[in-house]
Backbone bond lengths (Angstrom), bond angles and torsions (degrees), N, CA, C in turn:
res aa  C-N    CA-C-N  psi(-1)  N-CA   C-N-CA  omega(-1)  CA-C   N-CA-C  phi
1 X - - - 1.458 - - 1.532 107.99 -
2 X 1.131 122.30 109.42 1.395 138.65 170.07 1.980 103.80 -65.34
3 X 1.891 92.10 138.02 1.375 102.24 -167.15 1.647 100.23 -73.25
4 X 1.288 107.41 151.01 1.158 130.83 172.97 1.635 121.67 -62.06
5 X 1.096 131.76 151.45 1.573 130.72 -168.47 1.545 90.88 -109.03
6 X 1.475 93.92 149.63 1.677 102.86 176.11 1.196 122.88 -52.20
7 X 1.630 142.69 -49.90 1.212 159.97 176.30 1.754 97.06 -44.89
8 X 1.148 122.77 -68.82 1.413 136.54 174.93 1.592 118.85 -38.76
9 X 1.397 118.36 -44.88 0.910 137.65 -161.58 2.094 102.65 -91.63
10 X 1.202 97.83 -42.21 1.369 105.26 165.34 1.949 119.80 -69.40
11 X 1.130 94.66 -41.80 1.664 92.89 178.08 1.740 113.24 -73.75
12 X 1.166 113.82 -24.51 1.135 121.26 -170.60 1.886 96.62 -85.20
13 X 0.844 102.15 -21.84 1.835 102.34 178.49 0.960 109.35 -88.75
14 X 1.346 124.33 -42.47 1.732 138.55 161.66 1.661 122.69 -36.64
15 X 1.807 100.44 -53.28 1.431 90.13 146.07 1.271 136.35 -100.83
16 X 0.961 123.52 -11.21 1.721 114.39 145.87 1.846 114.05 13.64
17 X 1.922 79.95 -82.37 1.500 93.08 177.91 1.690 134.28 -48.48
18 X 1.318 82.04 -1.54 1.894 93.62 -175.73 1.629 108.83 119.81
19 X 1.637 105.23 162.66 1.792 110.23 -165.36 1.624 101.78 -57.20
20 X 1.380 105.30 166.31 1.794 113.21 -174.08 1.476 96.33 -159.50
21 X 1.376 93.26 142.02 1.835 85.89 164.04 1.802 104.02 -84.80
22 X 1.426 113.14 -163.72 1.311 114.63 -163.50 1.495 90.44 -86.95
23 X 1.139 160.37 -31.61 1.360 153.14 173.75 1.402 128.75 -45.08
24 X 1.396 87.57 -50.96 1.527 120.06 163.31 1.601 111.01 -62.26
25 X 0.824 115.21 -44.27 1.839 122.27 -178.97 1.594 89.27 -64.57
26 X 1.703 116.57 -73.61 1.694 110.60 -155.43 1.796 97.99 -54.23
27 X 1.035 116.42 -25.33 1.672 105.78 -172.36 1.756 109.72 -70.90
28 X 1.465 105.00 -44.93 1.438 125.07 -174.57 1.738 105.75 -57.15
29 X 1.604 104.91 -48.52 1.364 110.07 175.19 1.771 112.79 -32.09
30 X 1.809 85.09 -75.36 1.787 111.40 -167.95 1.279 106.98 -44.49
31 X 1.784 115.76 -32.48 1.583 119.88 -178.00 1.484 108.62 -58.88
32 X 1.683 99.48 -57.59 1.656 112.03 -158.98 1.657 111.99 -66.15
33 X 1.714 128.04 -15.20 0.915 162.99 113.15 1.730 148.76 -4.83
34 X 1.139 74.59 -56.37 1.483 87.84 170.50 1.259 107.99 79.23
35 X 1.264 117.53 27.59 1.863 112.11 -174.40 1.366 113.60 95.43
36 X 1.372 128.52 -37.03 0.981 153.89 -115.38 2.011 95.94 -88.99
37 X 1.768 96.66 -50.06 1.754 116.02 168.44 1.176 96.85 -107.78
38 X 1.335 107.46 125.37 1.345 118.68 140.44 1.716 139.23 -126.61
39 X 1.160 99.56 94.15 1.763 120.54 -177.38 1.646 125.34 -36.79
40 X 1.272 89.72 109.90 2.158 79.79 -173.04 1.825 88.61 -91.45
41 X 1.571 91.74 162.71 1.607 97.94 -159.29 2.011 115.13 -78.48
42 X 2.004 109.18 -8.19 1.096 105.12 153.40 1.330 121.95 -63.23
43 X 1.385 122.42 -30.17 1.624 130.04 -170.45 1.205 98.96 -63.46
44 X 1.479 126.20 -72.96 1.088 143.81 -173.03 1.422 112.43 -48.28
45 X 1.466 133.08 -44.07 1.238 129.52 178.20 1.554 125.71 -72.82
46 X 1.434 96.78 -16.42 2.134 118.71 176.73 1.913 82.91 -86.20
47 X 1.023 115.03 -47.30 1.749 104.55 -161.61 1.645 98.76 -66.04
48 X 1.424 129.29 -36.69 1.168 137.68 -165.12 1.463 105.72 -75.36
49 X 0.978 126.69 -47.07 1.628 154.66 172.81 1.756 101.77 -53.86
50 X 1.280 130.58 -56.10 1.626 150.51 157.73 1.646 91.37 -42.31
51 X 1.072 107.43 -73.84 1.876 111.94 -154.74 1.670 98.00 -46.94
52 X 1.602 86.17 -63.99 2.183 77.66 -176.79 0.728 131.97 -79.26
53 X 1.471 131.70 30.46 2.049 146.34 -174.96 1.674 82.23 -114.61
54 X 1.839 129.90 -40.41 1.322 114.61 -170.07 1.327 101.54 -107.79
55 X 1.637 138.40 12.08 1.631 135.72 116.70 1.963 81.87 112.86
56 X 1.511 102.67 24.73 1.650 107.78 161.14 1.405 136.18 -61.80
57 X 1.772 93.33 -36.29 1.404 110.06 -158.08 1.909 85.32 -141.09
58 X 1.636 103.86 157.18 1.613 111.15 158.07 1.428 112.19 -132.22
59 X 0.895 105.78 -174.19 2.195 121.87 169.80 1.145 80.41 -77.33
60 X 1.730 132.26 166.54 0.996 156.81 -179.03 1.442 103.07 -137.34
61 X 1.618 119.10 -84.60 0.853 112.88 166.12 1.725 120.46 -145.55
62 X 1.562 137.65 -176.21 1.369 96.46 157.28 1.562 104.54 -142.03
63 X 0.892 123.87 136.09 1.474 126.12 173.99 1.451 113.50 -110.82
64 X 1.671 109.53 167.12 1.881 118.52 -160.27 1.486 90.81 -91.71
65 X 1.234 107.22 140.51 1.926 108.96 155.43 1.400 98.85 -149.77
66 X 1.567 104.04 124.74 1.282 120.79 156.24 1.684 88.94 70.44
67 X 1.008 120.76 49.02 1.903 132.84 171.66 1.927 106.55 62.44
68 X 1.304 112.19 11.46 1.482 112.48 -163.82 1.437 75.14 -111.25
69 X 1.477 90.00 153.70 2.259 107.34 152.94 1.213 123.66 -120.20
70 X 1.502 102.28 129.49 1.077 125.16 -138.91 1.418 100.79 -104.49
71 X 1.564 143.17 98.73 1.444 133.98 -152.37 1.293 102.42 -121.29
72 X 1.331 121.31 116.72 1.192 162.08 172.82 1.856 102.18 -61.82
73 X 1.321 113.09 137.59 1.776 131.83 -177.40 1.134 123.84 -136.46
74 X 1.431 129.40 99.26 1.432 131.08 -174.16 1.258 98.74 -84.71
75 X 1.924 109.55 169.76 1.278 126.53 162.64 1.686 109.77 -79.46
76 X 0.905 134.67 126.80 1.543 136.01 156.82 1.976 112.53 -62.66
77 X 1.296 84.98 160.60 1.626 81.31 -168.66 1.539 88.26 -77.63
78 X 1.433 138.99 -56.56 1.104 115.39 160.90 1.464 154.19 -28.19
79 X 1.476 115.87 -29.08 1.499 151.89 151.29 2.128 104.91 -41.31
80 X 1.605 85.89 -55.38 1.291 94.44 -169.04 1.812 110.06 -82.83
81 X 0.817 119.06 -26.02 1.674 122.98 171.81 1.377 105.09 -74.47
82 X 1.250 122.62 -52.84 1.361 126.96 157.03 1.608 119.70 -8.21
83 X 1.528 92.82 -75.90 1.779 114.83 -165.28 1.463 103.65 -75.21
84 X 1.986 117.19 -32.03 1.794 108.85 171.33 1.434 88.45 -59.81
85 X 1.411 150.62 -72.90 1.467 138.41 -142.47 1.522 110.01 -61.47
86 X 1.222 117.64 -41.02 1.752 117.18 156.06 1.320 107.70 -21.58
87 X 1.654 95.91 -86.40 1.247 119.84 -143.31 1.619 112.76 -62.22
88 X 1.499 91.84 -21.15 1.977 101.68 175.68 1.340 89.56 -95.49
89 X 1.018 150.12 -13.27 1.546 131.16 179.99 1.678 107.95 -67.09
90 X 2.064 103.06 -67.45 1.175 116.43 153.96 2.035 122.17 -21.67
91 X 1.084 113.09 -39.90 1.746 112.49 -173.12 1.388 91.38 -67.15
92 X 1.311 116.84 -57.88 1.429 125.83 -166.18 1.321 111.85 -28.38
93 X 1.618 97.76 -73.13 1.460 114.14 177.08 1.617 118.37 -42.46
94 X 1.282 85.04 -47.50 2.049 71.40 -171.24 1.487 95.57 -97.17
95 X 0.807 151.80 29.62 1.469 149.94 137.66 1.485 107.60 -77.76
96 X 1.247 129.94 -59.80 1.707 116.49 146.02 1.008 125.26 -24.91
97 X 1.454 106.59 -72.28 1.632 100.42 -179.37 1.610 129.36 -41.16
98 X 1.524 102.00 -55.71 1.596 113.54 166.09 1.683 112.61 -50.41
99 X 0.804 123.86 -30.25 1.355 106.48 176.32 1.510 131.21 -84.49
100 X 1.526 94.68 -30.59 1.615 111.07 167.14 1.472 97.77 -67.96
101 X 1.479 141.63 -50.00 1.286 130.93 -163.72 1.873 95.40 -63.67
102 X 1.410 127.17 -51.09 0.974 109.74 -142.37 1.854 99.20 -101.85
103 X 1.357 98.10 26.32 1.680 112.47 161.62 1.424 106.35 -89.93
104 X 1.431 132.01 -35.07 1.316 131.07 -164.87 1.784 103.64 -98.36
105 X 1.383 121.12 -7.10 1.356 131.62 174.69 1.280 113.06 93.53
106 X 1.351 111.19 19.39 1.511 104.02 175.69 1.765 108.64 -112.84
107 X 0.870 125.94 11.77 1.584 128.10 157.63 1.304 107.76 50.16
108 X 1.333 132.16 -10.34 1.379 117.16 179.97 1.594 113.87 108.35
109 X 1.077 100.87 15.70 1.698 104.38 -169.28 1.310 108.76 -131.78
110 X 1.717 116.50 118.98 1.542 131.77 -165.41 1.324 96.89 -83.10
């Protein structure tokens, strides 16, 4: 299993929290983030398009606002086993890391 890219890894946590349309995702990103990603809505719609060809993500549902449709993206239970193996891969790493830092006396603190 090839590691996951940051963008990916953020949307997929984004819905975690439950379905979103893509607006809702780029905001959720920048939140979960810290500013740090911020998703333009071609990115996001090629990443969304990726997720449900590899059965990560589905349609949920879509409803009209303001004459537009508004399409809603769940996590798949696959999506979601997915993002625990990330997210425990990710611990790993910086649980290594932290320990090597705080062998040399620097604990992790800039």
């Amino acid at each position: 299993m090839r590691q996951m890219q940051e963008p990916t890894f953020l949307i997929l946590t984004a819905l975690a929290a439950g379905p979103q349309h893509g607006y809702g995702v780029i905001t959720d990103v920048a939140r979960i983030s810290d500013g740090q990603v911020r998703l333009r809505a071609g990115t996001l719609y090629a990443a969304f398009d990726r997720l449900q060809d590899e059965g990560m993500i589905a349609e949920d549902r879509e409803e009209i606002v303001d004459g537009r449709v508004r399409r809603y993206y769940r996590l798949t239970g696959d999506g979601a086993a997915r993002l625990a193996a990330e997210a425990e891969r990710m611990r790993r790493h910086a649980k290594a890391a932290t320990t090597r830092l705080r062998a040399i006396g620097s604990g992790g603190a800039a």
